[in-house]
C-alpha positions as CSV (number, residue, x, y, z in Angstrom):
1,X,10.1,6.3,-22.1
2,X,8.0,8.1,-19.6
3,X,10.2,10.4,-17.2
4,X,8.9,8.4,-14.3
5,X,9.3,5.2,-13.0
6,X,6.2,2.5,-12.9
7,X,4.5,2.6,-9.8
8,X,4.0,-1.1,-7.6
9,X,0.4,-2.5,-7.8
10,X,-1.4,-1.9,-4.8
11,X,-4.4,-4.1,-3.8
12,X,-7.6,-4.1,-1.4
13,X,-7.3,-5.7,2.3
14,X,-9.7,-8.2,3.5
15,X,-12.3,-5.8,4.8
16,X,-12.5,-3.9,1.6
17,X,-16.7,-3.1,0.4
18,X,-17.4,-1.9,-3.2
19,X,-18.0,1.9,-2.5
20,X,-15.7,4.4,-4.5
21,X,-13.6,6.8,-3.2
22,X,-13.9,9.7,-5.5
23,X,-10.5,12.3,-5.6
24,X,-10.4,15.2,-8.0
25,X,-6.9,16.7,-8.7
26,X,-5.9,19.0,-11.3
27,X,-3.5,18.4,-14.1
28,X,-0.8,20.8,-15.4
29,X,2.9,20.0,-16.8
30,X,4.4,22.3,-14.0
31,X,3.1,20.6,-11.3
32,X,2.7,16.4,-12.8
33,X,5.9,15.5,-10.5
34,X,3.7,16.5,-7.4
35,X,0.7,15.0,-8.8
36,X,2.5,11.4,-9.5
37,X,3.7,11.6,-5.9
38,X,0.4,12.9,-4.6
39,X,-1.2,9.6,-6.3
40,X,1.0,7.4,-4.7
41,X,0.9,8.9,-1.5
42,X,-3.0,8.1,-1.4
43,X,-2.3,4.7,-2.6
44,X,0.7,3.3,-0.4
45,X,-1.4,4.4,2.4
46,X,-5.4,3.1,1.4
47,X,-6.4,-0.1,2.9
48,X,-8.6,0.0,-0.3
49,X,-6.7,1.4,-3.1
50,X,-8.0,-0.4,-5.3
51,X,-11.7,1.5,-4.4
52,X,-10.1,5.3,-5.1
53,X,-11.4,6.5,-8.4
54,X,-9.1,9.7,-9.6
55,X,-11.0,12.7,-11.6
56,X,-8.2,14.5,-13.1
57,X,-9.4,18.0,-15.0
58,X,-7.0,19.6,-17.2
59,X,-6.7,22.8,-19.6
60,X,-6.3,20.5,-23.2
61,X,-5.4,17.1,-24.0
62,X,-1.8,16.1,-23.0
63,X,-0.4,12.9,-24.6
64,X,2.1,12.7,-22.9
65,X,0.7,13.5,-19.6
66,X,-1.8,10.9,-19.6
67,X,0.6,8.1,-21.4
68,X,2.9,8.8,-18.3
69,X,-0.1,8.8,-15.7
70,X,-0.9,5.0,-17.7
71,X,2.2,3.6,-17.6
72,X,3.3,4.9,-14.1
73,X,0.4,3.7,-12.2
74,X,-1.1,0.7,-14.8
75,X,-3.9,0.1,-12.5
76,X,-5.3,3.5,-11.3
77,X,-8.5,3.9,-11.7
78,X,-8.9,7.4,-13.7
79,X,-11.0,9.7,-15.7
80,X,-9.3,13.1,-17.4
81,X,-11.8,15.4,-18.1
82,X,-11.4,19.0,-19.9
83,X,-11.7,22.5,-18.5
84,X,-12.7,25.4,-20.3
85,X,-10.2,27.6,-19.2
86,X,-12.7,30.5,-21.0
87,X,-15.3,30.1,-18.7
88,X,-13.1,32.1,-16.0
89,X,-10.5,34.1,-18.4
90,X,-12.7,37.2,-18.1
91,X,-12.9,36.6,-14.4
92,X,-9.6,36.1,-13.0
93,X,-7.9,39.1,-11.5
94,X,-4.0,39.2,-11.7
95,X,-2.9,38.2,-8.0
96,X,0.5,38.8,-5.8
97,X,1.5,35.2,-7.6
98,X,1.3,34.1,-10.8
99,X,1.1,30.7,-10.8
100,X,-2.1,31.7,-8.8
101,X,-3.6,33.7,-11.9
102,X,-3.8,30.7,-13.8
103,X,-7.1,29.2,-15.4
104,X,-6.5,25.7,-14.1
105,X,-6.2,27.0,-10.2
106,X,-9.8,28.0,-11.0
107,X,-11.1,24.8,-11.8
108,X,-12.1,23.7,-8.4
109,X,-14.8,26.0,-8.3
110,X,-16.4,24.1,-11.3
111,X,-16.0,20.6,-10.4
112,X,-19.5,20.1,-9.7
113,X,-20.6,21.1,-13.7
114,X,-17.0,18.6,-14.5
115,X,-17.5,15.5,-13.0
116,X,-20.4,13.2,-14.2
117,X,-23.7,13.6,-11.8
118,X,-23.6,10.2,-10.8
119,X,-20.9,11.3,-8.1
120,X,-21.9,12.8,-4.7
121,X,-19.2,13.6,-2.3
122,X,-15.7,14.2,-3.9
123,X,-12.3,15.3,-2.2
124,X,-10.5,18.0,-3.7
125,X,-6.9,17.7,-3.7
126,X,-4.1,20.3,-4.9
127,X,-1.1,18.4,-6.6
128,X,1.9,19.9,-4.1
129,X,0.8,17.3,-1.3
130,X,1.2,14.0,0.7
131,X,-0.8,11.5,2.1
132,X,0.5,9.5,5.0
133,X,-2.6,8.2,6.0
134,X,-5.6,6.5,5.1
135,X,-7.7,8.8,2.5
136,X,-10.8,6.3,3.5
137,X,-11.2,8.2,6.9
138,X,-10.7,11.4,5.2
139,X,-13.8,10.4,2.5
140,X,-16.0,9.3,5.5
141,X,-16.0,12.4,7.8
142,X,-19.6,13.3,8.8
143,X,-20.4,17.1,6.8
144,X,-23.5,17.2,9.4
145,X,-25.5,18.3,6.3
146,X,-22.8,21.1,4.9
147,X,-21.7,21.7,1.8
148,X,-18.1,21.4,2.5
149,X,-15.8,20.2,4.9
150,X,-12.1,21.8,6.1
151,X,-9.6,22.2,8.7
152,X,-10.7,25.8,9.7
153,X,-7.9,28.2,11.1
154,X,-9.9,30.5,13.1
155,X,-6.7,32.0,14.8
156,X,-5.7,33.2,11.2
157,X,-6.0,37.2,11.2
158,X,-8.9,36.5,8.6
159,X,-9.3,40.4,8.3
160,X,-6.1,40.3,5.9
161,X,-7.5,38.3,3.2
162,X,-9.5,41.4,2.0
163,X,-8.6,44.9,1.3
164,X,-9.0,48.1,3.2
165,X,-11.3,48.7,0.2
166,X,-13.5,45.8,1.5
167,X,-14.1,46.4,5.1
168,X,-14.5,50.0,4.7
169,X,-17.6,49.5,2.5
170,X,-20.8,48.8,4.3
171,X,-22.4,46.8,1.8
172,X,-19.6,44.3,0.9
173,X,-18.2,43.5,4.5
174,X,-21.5,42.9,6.0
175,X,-21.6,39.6,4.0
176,X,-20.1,37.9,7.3
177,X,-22.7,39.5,9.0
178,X,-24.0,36.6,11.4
179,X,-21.2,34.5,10.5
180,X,-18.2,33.3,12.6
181,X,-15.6,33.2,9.8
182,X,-12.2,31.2,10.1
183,X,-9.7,31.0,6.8
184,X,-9.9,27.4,5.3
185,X,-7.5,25.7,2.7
186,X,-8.9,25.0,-0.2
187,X,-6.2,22.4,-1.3
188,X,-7.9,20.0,0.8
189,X,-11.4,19.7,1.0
190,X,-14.3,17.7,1.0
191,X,-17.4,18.3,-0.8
192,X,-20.8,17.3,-1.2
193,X,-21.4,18.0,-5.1
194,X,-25.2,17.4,-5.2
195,X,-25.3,20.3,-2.5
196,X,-23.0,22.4,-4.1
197,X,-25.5,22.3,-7.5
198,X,-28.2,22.7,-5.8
199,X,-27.2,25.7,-4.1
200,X,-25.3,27.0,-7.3
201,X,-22.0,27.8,-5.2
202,X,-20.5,28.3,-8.2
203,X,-22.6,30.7,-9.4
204,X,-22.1,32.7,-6.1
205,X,-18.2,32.3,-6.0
206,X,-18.9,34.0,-9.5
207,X,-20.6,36.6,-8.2
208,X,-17.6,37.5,-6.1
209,X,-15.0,37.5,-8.6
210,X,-17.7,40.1,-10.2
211,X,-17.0,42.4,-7.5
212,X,-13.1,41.6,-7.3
213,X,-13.2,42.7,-11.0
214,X,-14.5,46.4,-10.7
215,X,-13.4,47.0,-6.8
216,X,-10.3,45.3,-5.7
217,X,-10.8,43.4,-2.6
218,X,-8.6,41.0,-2.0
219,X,-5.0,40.0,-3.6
220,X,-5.0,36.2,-3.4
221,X,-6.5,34.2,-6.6
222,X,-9.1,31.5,-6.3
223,X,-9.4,31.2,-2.1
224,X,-11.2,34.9,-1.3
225,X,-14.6,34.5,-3.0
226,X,-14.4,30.6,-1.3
227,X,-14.3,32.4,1.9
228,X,-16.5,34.7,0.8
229,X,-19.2,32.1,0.0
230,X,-18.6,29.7,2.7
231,X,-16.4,30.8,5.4
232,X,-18.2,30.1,9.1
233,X,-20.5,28.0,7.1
234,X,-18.5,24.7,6.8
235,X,-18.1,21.7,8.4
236,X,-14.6,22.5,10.4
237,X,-12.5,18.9,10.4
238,X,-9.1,17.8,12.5
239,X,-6.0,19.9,11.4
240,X,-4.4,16.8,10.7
241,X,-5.5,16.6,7.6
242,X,-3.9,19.8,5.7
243,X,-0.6,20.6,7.3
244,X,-0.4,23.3,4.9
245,X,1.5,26.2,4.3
246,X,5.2,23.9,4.0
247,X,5.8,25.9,1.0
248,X,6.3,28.9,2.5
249,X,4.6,32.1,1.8
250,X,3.7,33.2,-1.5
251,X,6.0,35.8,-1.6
252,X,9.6,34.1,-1.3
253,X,8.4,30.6,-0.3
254,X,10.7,30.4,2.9
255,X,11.3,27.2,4.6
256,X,8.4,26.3,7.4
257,X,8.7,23.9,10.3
258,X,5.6,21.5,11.0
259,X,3.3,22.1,13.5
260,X,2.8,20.1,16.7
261,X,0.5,17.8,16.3
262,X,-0.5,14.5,14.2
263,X,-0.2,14.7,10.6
264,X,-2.0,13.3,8.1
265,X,-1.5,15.1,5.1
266,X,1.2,17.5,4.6
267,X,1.0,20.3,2.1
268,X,3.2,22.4,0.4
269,X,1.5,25.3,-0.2
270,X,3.0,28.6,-0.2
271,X,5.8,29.5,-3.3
272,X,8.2,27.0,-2.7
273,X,8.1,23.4,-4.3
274,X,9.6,20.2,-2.7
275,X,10.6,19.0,-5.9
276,X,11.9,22.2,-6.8
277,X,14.2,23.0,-4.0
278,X,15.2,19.5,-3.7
279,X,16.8,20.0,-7.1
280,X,18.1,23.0,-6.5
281,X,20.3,21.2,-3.6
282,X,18.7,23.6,-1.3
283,X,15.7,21.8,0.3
284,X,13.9,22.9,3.2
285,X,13.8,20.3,6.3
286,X,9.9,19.1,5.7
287,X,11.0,18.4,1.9
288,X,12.6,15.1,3.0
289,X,9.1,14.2,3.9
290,X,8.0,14.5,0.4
291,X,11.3,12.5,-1.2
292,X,10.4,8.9,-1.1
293,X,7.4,9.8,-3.2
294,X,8.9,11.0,-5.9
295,X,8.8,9.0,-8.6
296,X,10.7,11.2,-11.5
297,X,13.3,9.0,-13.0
298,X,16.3,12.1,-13.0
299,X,15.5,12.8,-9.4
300,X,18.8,12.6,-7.1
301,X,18.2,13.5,-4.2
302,X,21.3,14.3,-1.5
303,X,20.4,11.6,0.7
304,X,20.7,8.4,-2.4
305,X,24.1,9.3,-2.8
């Protein structure tokens, strides 16, 4: 039996046309219960659900991570696809996380060579978030011929991303040079993949992990050479859609408030993990939010007793 419980069917509205929705998310065994909640997020809240084609990358073949993915959502629409964790092994240096050093946190800076060509535009997902609104006007926001679009945080101190080592060296810091640059997620974006290969980001995020390798210049894992690349160059979208940062820092993962505002998406990135601390019987406030998604049978949460 699969440790989560079958997902209902959810079906297409009246007003529903034939284009795809294309979502790529990562898959690991750590991090599946935010993924199956993630998934239905996007679903209970799609006028056209049945439109969202999921692109799921993983390290290796899992049986039982796709048998559970089958039986708990029967209908999704879904391709897994494989990432050659080797193609960044040699690349990755170690970070103030761990679960930030690993292979598969990589991968978003090779979806473009992953998914199959016939795909354009794609949104990025990490697997520690909720929907709670309509992915469809996510997937149509206007990238006014960018690569990449983002809520941008340009009141971020975006001078702390980078080493001392970094800004003190002529030749590395004047890469913003021209540039207005503002710290961006990367746990929620949206992407125009054709672009992105014909530009060969990846390639140049490459080139920066390069550099990380023989100079250190910055401590995070796979955002720095995204900034590097594309920070003050991106197409800067409503804040509502990546209220991040609910997991704390990445340090000891303290409980965060939301921010003022509208929300439609809420992420937990940061150390601490809804599921996690809602087991624990120590959840944060914002983790009630994430709950009724959860779909893991063993779940109890305080608030069913």
């Amino acid at each position: 039996m699969s440790p989560f419980r079958e997902a209902p069917a959810f079906r297409n509205g009246d007003a529903c046309d034939a284009d795809p929705i294309h979502i790529a998310m990562t898959l690991d065994a750590n991090y599946l219960r935010g993924t199956m909640a993630a998934v239905l997020s996007i679903l209970q809240h799609s006028t056209c659900p049945e439109n969202v084609r999921f692109h799921f990358l993983w390290s290796r073949f899992d049986a039982e991570i796709y048998s559970s993915i089958r039986s708990t959502f029967p209908y999704l629409n879904f391709k897994v696809y494989r990432f050659d964790a080797n193609r960044v092994r040699g690349k990755i240096s170690k970070s103030i996380r761990q679960a930030l050093d690993q292979p598969l946190n990589y991968a978003r800076i090779y979806l473009a060579d992953i998914i199959p060509v016939s795909v354009k535009r794609v949104i990025y997902l990490d697997s520690d978030l909720v929907m709670v609104d309509d992915i469809d006007k996510l997937w149509k926001v206007d990238l006014d011929a960018k690569v990449l679009a983002a809520p941008e945080y340009c009141h971020a101190n975006f001078t702390k991303y980078f080493t001392d080592a970094f800004w003190s060296d002529p030749a590395l810091s004047k890469t913003f040079w021209g540039r207005k640059p503002c710290y961006f997620n990367t746990g929620v974006m949206v992407v125009d993949v054709d672009k992105w290969r014909q530009g060969r980001y990846t390639t140049k995020v490459e080139d920066w992990m390069a550099v990380q390798k023989q100079k250190r210049i910055y401590h995070l894992g796979s955002l720095p050479p995204f900034l590097l690349v594309l920070a003050g160059n991106i197409k800067a979208i409503d804040h509502r859609w990546n209220q991040h940062g609910l997991g704390g820092d990445n340090i000891l993962g303290k409980c965060r408030s939301l921010h003022p505002g509208p929300i439609s998406l809420l992420h937990w990135s940061g150390k601490g993990k809804p599921w996690l601390r809602l087991d624990s019987r120590k959840p944060c406030t914002v983790d009630y939010l994430w709950a009724p998604y959860d779909l893991y049978r063993s779940s109890k949460h305080t608030f069913d007793e």
